[in-house]
C-alpha positions as CSV (number, residue, x, y, z in Angstrom):
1,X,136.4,94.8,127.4
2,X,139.5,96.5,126.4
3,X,141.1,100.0,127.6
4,X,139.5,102.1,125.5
5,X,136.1,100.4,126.0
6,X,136.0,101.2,129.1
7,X,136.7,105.3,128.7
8,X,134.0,105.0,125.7
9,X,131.7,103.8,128.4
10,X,132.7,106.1,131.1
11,X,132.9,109.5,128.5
12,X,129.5,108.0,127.4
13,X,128.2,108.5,131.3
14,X,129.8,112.0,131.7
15,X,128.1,113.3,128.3
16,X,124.9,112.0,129.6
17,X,124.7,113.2,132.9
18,X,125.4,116.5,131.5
19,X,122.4,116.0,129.1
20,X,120.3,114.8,131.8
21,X,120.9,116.7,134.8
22,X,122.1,120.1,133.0
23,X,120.6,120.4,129.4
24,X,117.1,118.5,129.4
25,X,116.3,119.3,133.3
26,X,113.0,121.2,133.2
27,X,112.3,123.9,136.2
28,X,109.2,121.4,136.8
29,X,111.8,118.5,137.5
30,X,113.5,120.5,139.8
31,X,110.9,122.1,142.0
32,X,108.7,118.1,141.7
33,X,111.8,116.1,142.9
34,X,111.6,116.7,146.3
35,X,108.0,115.2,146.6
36,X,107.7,111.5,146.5
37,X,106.1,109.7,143.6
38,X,105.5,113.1,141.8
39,X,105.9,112.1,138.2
40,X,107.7,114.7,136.9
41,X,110.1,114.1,139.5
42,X,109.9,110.4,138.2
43,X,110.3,111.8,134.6
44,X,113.9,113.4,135.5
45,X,115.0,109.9,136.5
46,X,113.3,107.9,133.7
47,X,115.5,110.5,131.2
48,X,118.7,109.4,132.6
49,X,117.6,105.7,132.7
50,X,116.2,106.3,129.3
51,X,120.3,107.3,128.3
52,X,121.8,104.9,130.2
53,X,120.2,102.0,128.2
54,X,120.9,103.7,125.1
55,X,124.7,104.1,126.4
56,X,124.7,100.5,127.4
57,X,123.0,98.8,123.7
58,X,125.5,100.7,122.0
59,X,128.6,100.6,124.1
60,X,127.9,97.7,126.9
61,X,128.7,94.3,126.6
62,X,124.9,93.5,128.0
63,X,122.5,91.8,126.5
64,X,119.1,94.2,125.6
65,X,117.3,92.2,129.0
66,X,120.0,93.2,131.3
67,X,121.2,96.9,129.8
68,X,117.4,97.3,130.6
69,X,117.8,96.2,134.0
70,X,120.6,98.1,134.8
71,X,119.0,100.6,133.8
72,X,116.1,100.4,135.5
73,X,117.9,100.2,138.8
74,X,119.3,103.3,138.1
75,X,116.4,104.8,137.4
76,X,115.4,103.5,141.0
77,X,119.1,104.6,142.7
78,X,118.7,108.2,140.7
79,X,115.4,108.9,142.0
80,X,116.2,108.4,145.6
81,X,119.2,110.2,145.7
82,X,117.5,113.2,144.0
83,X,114.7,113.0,146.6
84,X,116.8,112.6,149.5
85,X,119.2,115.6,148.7
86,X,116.3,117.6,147.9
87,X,114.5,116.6,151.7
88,X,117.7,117.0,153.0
89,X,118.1,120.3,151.8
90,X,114.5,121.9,152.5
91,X,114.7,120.0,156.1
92,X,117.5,122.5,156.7
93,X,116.5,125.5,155.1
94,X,119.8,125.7,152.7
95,X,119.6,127.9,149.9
96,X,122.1,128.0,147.2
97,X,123.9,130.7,148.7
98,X,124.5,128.5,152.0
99,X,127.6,126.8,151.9
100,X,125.6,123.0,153.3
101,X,123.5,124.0,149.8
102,X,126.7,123.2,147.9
103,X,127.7,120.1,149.8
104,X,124.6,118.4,149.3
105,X,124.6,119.0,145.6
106,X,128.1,117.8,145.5
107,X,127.6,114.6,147.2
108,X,124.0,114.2,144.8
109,X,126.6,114.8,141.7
110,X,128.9,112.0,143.8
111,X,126.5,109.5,143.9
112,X,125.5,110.0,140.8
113,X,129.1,109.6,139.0
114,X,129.8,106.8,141.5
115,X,126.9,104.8,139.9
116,X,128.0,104.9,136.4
117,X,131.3,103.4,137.9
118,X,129.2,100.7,139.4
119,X,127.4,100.4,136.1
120,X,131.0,100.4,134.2
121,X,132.5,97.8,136.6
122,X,129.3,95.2,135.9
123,X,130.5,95.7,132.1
124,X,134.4,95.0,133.3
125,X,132.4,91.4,134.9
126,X,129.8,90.9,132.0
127,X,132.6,91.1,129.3
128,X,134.8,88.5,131.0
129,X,132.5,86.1,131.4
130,X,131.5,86.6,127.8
131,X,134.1,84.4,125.6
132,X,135.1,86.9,122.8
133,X,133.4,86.0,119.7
């Protein structure tokens, strides 16, 4: 995987978190992602998994069996670390105008971004041990 492989994936990431978390977040998928095994909650993660494998069959160096596994686990990894920033937060009472509000959403969006590096690294592996054609 060259250079410029490797920011295509990563701008690829960027542009869909902002579609999935900002553009095509419903209020529903908000208010459900704090209750566990609430679909719609589930439905927020299945988008993004839903653009990760698209991001992956068009830019990864996976096969169609394993983008679809990555994806999956993200799904998995997405889902729990929307439900445990959103327990964490109601636990505590924060509201956005509370300052441990904002830390817990930026440590969400952190573990978030931090995944698709994860995701981008297992390309880095995948493509080395794929002779080029």
């Amino acid at each position: 995987m060259t250079p410029t492989g490797v920011l295509a994936l990563l701008l690829a990431f960027q542009a869909k978190h902002l579609a999935a978390d900002f553009l095509l977040q419903s209020g529903a998928m908000v208010r459900s992602k704090g209750i566990y095994g609430h679909p719609v909650g589930a439905a927020h993660s299945a988008v993004h998994a839903g653009l990760t494998l698209i991001v992956l069959l068009f830019l990864g160096p996976f096969s169609a069996a394993v983008a679809t596994g990555v994806a999956a686990v993200e799904f998995v990894v997405h889902y729990h670390t929307d439900w445990a920033k959103d327990r964490l937060s109601a636990r505590a009472g924060y509201t956005p105008k509370q300052r441990g509000y904002w830390v817990l959403v930026g440590l969400d969006q952190f573990f978030h971004h931090m995944t698709y590096v994860v995701i981008v690294f297992a390309a880095l592996i995948a493509a080395r041990a794929v002779p080029p054609a």
